[in-house]
Phi, psi and omega in degrees: 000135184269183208265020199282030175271016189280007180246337199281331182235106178283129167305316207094132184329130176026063156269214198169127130228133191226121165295118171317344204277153171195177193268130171326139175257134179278103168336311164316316164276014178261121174281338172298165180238345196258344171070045179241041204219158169206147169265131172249151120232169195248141196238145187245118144203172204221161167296103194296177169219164188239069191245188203256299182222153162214125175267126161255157166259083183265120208270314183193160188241132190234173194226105200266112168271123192236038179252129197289012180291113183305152170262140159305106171326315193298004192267317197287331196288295257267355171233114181321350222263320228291134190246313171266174183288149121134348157300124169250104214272134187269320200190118153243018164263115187321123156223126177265130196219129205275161209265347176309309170281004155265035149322158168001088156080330204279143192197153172230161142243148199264348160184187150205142159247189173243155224215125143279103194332111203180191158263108223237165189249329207245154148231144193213121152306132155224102179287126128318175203281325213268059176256135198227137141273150158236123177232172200019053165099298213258122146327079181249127161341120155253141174273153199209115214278141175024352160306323167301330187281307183248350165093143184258116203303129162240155179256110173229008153031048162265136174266117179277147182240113174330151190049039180234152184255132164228143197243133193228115194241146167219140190241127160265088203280115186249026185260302188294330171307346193230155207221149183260122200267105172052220207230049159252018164064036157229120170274152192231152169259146189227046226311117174236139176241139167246177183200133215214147159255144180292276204345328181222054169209136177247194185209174196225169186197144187197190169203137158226155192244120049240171167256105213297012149249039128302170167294342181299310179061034177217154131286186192220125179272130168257173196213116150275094201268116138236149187047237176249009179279112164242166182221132173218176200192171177227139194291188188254173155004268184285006166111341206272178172210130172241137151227124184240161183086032166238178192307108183323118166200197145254120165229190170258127175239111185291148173263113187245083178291146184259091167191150178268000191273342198246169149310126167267161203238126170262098157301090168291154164085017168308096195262148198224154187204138221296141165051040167220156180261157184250142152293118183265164174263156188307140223209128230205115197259129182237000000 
């Protein structure tokens, strides 16, 4: 099976989905003493792709509060960039992070604060110039039409509830992001994002055989399928797999080997269930 099936189901450019649910907050990690306060943080991982490397430039991450309760000026100075009232900054320390090692399972987090209880609508991404793809060995620019200047808006219209923790996992797919502009060898970034609160969300895990540190020497792109959603991940080194952030449902999860020799395999009826991993069964391509 080739791999464009990883396009038959789009999130769509900067989609967003973020769940009312949330984690017990560990009173220690409440900076509030009156519990009129709740913490987020934002969590980073990708889809694969089938690049060498793709460095993002991540300048900062910010958080729009739209509740009428003045903000402490003192959240906004610490990021220099920040032009309106009511951004609130998650993380302003630059970092460039190839997107490729955050794969099956794999994650950073890029910050956290404590939040004032309220409503908040936006996560807003702000990118640097220094996004690079590498394919065969060469380092090539991506270019990223008007994201740096206002930054990539996602909608998230959550209402936070004191004394509570949301963990925000945001997966940056970087097989749909990035786009080949005609046969003038420049590629442009186009960002598509999904997003998940861990709190309501669960993941599947598994091994398929042979491995590419077998003699076979190829992986297998797995695909978790429902609806109109899909997640995918390529198994690792030794065959295992993780795909995290998804949604309570039932799906299919296709097996795609990069060998022509094997067949692709669909397992039904996998039910994934909030804060739990589903074990899928192990899968032996002959």
């Amino acid at each position: 099976m080739s791999r464009q099936l990883q396009s038959i189901v789009s999130y769509g450019f900067f989609s967003l989905l973020l769940l009312a649910g949330v984690t017990a907050c560990d009173p220690a990690t409440n900076n509030s003493s009156n519990g009129e306060s709740a913490n987020v943080e934002v969590k980073l991982t990708d889809a694969p792709a089938n690049y060498d490397a793709v460095t993002i430039d991540i300048q900062s991450v910010r958080l729009h509060a739209d509740y009428e309760e003045d903000l402490d000026q003192d959240s906004l100075e610490t990021d220099e960039e920040a032009e309106e009232e009511g951004w609130i900054t998650i993380m302003d320390e630059p970092l460039e992070v190839n997107l490729l090692d955050l794969t099956n399972g794999n994650d950073i987090t890029l910050g956290s604060t404590t939040l004032e209880e309220g409503e908040y609508s936006q996560l807003r991404f702000i990118l640097g110039d220094n996004n690079t793809v590498t394919i065969d060995g060469e380092t090539i620019p991506l270019k990223t039409p008007s994201a740096q200047q206002s930054g990539l808006k996602l909608q998230l219209d959550a209402d936070v509830e004191a004394g509570e923790t949301y963990t925000l996992l945001v997966d940056f797919d970087a097989a749909k992001s990035i786009v080949k502009a005609g046969n003038s060898g420049m590629y442009l970034l186009k960002p598509v994002l999904h997003a998940v609160n861990l709190a309501e969300a669960g993941s599947i895990g598994g091994h398929v055989s042979p491995a590419m540190a077998d003699s076979a020497g190829f992986n297998t792109h797995v695909m978790a399928i429902t609806n109109d959603d899909t997640l995918s991940t390529i198994t690792g080194e030794e065959g295992n797999y993780k795909i995290m952030g998804l949604l309570p449902a039932t799906y299919d999860v296709v097996f795609d080997p990069d060998s022509e020799m094997y067949e692709d395999t669909t397992i039904t009826g996998v039910e994934v269930i909030a804060g739990e991993e589903t074990p899928v069964d192990s899968l032996s391509f002959r």
